[in-house]
N, C-alpha and C positions, 0 to 999 in steps of 0.2 A: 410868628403867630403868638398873641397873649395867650399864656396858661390862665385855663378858666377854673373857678376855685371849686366847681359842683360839675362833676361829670355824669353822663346820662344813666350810668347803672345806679350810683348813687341816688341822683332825684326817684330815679325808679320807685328802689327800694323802700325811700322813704316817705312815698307815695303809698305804696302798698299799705304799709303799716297805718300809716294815717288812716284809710280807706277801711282797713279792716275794722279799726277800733270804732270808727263813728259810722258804720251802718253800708258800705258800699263795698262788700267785700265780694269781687268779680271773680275771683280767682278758684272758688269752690263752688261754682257754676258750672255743671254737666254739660256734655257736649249738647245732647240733646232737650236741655232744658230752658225754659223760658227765661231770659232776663226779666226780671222786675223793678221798674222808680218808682216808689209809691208816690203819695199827692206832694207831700212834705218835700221830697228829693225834686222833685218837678218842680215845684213853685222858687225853688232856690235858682233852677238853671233857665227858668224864663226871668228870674230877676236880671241875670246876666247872660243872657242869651248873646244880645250885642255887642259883646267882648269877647264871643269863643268863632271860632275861625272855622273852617267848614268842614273837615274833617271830625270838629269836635259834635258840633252840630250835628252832625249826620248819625253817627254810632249812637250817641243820646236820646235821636227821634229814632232808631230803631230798637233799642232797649226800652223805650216809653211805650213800644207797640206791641210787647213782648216778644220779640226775638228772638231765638238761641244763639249761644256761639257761633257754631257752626256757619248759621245763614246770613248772622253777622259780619265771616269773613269771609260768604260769596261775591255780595251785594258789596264792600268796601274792595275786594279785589285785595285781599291778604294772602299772606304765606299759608296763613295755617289759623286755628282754631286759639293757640296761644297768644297770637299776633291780635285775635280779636278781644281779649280778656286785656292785654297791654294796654290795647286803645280806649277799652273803657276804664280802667284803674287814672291814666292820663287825665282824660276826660273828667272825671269824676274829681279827680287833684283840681283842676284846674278851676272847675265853678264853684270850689271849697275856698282857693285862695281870691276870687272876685267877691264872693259873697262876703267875705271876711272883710276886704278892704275896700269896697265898691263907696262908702259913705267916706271916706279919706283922698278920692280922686278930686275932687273939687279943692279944697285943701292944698293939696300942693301944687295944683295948677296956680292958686293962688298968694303960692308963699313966698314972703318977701323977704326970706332970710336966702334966698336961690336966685341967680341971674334967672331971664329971661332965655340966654343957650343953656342955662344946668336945669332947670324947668323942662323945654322942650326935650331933651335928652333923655331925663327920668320919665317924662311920660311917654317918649317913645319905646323906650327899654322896660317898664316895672307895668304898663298898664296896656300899650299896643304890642308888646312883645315880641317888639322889634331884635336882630340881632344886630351885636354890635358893627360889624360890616356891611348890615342895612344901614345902621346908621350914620356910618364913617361914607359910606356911599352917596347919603341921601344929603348930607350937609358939609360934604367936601371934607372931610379930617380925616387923619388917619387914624385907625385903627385904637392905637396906643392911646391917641390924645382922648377918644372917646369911653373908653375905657378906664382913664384916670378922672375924666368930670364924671362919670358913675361913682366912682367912690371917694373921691374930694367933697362931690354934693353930698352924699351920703353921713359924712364926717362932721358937714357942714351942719346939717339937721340935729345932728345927735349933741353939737354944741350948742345949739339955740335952745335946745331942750325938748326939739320935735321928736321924740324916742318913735313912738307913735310910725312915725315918717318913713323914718330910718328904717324899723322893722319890715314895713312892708318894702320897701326899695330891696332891702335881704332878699324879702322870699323872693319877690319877682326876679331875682338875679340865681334861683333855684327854677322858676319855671323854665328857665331859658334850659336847661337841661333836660324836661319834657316839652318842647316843639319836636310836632308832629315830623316825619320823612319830606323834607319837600322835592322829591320826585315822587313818591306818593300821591301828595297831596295836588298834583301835577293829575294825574289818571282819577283824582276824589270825583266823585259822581256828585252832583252838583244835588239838594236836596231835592227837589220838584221831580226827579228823576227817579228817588228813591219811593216817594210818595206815588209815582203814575204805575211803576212798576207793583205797588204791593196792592194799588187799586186794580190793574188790570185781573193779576191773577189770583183776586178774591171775586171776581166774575165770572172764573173762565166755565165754560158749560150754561150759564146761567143766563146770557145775551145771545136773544136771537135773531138771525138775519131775514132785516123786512127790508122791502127796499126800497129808498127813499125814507128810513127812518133815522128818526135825530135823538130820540130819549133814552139816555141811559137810566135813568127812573125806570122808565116803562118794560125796560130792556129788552128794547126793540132798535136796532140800531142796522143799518149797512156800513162797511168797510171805511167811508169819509164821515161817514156819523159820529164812529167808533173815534175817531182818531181827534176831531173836532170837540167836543160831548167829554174825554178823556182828557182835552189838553185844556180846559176852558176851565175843568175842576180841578188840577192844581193851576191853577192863575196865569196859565204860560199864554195863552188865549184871549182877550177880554168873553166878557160874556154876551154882547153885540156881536162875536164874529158870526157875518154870514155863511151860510149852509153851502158847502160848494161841492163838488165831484173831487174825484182823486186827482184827475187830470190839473184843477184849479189847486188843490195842493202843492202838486208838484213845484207850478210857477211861483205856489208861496212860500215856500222854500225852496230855494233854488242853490243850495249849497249841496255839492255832492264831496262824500268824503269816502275815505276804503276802510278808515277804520272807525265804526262806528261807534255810539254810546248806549247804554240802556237808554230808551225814550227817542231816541232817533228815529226817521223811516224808513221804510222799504218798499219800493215801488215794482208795479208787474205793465206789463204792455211789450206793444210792441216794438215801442220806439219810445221817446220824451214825449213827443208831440201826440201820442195816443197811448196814455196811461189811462191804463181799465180795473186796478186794484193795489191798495195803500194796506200798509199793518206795520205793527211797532216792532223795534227790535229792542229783544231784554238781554242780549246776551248770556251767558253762560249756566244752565238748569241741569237738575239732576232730573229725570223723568224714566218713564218707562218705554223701552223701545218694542218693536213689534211683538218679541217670543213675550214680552213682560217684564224683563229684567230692567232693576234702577242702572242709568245712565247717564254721568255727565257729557252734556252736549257744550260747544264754549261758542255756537250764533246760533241760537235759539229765536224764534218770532212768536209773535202773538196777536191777532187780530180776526174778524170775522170770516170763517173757511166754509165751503161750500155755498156759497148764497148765488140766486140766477137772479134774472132779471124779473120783475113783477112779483116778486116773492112773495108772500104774504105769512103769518106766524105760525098758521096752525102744519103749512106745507114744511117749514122752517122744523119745527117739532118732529114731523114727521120722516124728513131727512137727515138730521141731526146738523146742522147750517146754523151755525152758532161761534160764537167765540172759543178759539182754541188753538194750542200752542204748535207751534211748527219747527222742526229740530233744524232744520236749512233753509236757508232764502232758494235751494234748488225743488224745493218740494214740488212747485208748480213751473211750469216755461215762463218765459217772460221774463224774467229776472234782472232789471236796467240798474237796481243799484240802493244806494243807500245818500240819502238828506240830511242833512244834520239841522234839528230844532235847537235853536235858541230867540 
């Protein structure tokens, strides 16, 4: 195995410090307190949004939404609260060195002091952030030999007078030291996920069960409304999908899984072939259980509860048949399983 010259406490560390002094300092962030990116921090990581990987993506739109710590490391599936300050200090490093070098990628795509394999190499290494055993992988070499065109090219630049070149080919051989867990990033909830989740449970109580309704505006929705209406506004949907029952869900998804995601389904009937109610699963919520007491629950649901047939809103009101969250897929009978949305 090459000894690598930046170890991952290292890039940390000197991640942190960077972060602190120019405005991103995660680490003095209360458990319970809102992360904040102001406009300025925002506009830097949409310049380079399409160079950050999905993990980084993720924690960034939920720091943009103001988040806490805390909720931070429910929704990314973290150890701990520190684990979520890490990801965003990372995070933060990492749209600091695109923004930085983002006008220099064309540049050496185009440089003709570089082979065509020491080209590909550095930009799979300094700018896709590839590692080097992705990339001894992906174009047959070993290890070693990959490893030595990183810094022969690099040598190469700094002799032609590209310093410029050089410097960034450095750091990106430092970010290699902040890439994300990839079994982590393995279980990363995919963004659309994170997005349907913070939309449902900024509704919950507030959508009533009508039946035969489709408008989440009106917030008048039934159980395939909900789920239709939800998955249409983040883009999982086109916005043409037709109006169907749970039953016609079911067959549209038709992938059954045991371990489910946030945004996946959950189906009730009596069998496949007669499914009589759909709802989302968000997985794991802190709530309040019967006496009152907060509780983490780890298959939590969410979707339109109590609603009959011919429902109408003022009956809806008066029942309390609304959107609201269910701590087990056992709460009602029926119970056939879980879909998986993609």
């Amino acid at each position: 195995m090459i000894e690598r010259p930046h170890r991952n406490a290292q890039a940390r560390k000197r991640a942190r410090e960077v972060n602190t002094v120019r405005g991103w300092d995660f680490e003095r962030v209360a458990s319970k307190e809102p992360v904040t990116v102001d406009s300025s921090q925002w506009e830097q990581v949409e310049q380079v949004w399409k160079y950050l990987q999905r993990e980084e993506r993720v924690v960034l739109q939920l720091a943009r939404e103001g988040k806490t710590v805390s909720e931070i490391a429910v929704v990314m599936n973290l150890p701990g609260k520190q684990w979520a300050r890490k990801e965003l200090d990372r995070a933060a490093t990492i749209v600091r060195y695109f923004v930085k070098w983002v006008e220099k990628f064309s540049e050496l795509r185009a440089c003709s002091d570089l082979s065509r394999e020491q080209i590909k190499i550095l930009t799979l290494y300094a700018i896709r952030r590839k590692t080097v055993l992705e990339i001894s992988e992906r174009l047959g070499k070993a290890e070693r030999t990959v490893y030595q065109s990183v810094l022969k090219a690099t040598s190469k630049l700094e002799e032609a007078g590209r310093t410029c070149l050089a410097e960034m080919v450095r750091e990106g051989i430092e970010m290699q030291g902040l890439r994300g867990n990839r079994k982590r990033r393995a279980t990363m909830p995919e963004l659309w996920r994170v997005k349907l989740r913070d939309l449902l449970l900024s509704k919950v109580g507030e959508v009533w069960y009508v039946w035969g309704g489709q408008s989440l505006k009106n917030e008048s929705l039934d159980c395939s409304g909900l789920v239709i209406e939800a998955l249409k506004a983040v883009d999982v949907l086109p916005k043409d999908f037709m109006d169907m029952k749970a039953s016609g869900l079911a067959k549209h998804f038709s992938t059954t899984v045991r371990n489910p995601k946030a945004g996946d389904l959950v189906f009730f009937g009596s069998s496949w072939q007669k499914v009589t109610h759909v709802m989302f699963y968000i997985g794991a919520m802190t709530v309040a259980d019967k006496v009152g007491e907060m509780r983490t629950f780890k298959n939590c649901l969410i979707g339109m509860c109590g609603g009959r047939k011919n429902m109408s809103k003022p009956w809806a009101k008066m029942t309390g048949a609304a959107l609201w969250i269910r701590t087990t897929p056992r709460y009602r009978s029926g119970f056939l399983g879980y879909r998986r949305v993609q």
